[in-house]
C-alpha positions as CSV (number, residue, x, y, z in Angstrom):
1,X,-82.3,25.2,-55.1
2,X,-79.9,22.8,-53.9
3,X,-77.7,20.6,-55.7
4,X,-77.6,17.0,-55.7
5,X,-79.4,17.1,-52.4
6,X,-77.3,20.0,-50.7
7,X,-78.1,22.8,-48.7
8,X,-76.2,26.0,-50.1
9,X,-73.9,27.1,-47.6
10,X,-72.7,30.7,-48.1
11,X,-69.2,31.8,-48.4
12,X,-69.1,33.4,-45.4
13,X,-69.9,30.0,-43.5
14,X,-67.2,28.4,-45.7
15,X,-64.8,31.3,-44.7
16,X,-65.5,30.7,-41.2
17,X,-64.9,27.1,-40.9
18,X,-61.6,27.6,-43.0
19,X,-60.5,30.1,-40.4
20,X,-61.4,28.5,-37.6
21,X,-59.4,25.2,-38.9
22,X,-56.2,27.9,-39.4
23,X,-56.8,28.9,-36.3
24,X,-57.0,25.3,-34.9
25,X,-54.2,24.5,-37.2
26,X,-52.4,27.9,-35.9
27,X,-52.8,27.1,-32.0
28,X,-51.9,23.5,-32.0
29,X,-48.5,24.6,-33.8
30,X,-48.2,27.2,-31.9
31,X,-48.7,24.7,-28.9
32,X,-46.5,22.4,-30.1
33,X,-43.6,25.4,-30.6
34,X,-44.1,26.0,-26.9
35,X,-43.8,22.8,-25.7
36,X,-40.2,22.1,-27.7
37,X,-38.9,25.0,-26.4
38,X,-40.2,24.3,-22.7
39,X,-39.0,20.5,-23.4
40,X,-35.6,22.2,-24.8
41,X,-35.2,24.1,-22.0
42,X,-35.9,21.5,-19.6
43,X,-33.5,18.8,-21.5
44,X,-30.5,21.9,-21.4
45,X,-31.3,22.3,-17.8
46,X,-31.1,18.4,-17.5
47,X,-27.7,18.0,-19.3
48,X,-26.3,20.6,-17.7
49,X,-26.6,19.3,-13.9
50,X,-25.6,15.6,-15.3
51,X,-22.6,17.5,-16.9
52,X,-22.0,19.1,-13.0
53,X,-22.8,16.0,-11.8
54,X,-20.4,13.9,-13.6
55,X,-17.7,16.7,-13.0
56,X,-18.1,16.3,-9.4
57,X,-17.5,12.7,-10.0
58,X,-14.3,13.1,-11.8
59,X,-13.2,15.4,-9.3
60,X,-13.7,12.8,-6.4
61,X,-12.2,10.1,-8.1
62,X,-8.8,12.1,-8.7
63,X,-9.3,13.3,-5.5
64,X,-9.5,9.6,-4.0
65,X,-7.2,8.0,-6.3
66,X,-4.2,10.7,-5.4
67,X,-5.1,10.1,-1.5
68,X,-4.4,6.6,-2.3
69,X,-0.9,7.4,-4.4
70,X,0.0,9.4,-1.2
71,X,-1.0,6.5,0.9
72,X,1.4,4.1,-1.3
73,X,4.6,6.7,-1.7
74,X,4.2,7.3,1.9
75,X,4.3,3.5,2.4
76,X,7.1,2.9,-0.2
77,X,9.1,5.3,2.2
78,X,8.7,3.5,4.8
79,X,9.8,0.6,3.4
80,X,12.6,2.2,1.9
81,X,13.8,3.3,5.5
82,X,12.8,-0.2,7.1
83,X,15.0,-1.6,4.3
84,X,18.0,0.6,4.8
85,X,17.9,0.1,8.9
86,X,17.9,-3.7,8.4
87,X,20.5,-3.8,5.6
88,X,22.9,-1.8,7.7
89,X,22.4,-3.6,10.9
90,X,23.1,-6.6,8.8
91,X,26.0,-5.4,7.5
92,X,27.1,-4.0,10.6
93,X,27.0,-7.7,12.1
94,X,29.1,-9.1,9.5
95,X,31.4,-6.5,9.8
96,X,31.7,-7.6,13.4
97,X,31.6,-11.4,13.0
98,X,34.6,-10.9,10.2
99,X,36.6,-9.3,13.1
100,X,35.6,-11.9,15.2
101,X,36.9,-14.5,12.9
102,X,40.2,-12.4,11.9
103,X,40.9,-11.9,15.8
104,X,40.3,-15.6,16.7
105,X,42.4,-16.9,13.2
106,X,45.4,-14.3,14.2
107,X,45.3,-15.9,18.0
108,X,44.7,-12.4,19.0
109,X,41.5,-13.6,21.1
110,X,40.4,-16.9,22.2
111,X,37.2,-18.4,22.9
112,X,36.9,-20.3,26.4
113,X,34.1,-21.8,28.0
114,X,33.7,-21.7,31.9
115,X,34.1,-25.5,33.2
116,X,31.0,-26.4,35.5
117,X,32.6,-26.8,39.2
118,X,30.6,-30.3,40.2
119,X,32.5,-31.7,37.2
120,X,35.3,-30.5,38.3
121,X,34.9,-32.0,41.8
122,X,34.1,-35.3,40.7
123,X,37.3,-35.5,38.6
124,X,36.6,-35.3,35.0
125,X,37.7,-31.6,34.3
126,X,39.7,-30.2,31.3
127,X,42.2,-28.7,33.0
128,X,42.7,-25.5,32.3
129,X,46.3,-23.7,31.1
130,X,48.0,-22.0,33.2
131,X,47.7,-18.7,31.0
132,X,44.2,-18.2,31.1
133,X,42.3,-15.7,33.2
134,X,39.3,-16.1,34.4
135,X,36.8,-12.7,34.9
136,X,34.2,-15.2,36.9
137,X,36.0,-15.1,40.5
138,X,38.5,-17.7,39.7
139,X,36.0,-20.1,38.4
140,X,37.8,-22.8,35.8
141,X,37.7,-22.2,32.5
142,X,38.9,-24.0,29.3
143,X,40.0,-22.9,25.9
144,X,38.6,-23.9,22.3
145,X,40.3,-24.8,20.0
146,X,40.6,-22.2,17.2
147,X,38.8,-24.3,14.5
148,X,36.0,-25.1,17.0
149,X,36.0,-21.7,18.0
150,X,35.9,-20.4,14.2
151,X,32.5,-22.8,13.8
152,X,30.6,-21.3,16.5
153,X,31.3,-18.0,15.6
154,X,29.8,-19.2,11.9
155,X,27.1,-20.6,13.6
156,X,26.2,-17.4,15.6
157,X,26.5,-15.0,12.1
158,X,24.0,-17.2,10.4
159,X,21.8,-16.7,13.3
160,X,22.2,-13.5,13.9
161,X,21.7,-13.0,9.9
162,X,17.9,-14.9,10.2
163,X,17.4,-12.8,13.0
164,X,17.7,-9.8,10.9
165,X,16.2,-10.8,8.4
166,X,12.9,-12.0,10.2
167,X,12.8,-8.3,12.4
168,X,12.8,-6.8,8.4
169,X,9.8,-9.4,7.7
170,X,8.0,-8.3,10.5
171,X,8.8,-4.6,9.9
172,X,7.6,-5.0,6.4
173,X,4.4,-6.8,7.6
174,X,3.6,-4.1,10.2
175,X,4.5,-1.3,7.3
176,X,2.0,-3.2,4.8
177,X,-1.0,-4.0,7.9
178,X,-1.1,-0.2,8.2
């Protein structure tokens, strides 16, 4: 007779349903183990090619960046060199302008400047000394006066100077354009 409105069920229909919800319980565990390890898998898998990717990375960038330190101590070089050429031509022309200036203040050479011959025809020459020789086919010359003379040899060392100093501009322009 049923209870309270109830049809009896028998144990073996109770036992069933209770295995079958293991079962379903069972499976969907089971299911859900199977899926975290394919997940895991797939996630190791995924790190480890972001791992390799990010090496290669690195290993570009040192790659590139010691290209580019080559590229600068390569370039320093060259400025080194360009530096040294242009500091020893400079020094080698006022080495030569000092024994121009000790030559012209011991009298041992004098300047002289070659006279223009239609001034000379229309009478208002500097005559020239008697000692003086001329390497122009006797064309007349005059001498300068050795304070005059020490000026324009001051005036050609400061030129020659900037000129020195603006072919090591340039050189270091070109070097740095590269």
């Amino acid at each position: 007779m049923p209870v309270f409105g109830l049809m009896p069920f028998s144990y073996r229909a109770i036992g069933l349903v209770v295995l079958l919800a293991v079962l379903a319980y069972g499976s969907a565990a089971l299911a859900w183990h199977v899926q975290d390890w394919r997940y895991g898998r797939q996630l190791t898998e995924q790190a480890r090619l972001h791992a390799e990717a990010l090496n290669q990375l690195t290993l570009a960038a040192a790659t590139q960046q010691q290209a580019e330190q080559d590229k600068r101590l390569a370039l320093e070089r060259r400025l080194s060199a360009s530096e040294h050429t242009h500091y020893r031509a400079l020094s080698d022309a006022q080495r030569d302008q000092g024994r121009l200036r000790d030559r012209l203040a011991t009298a041992d050479l004098r300047l002289s400047v070659l006279l223009d011959a239609g001034d000379a025809a229309s009478g208002d020459s500097v005559p020239a000394s008697a000692s003086s020789r001329s390497l122009d086919n006797g064309a007349p010359r005059a001498r300068l006066d050795p304070s005059h003379a020490q000026r324009i040899i001051a005036i050609t060392d400061a030129g020659d100077s900037g000129l020195i100093a603006l072919q090591a501009c340039q050189a270091y322009v070109r070097a740095v354009a590269r």
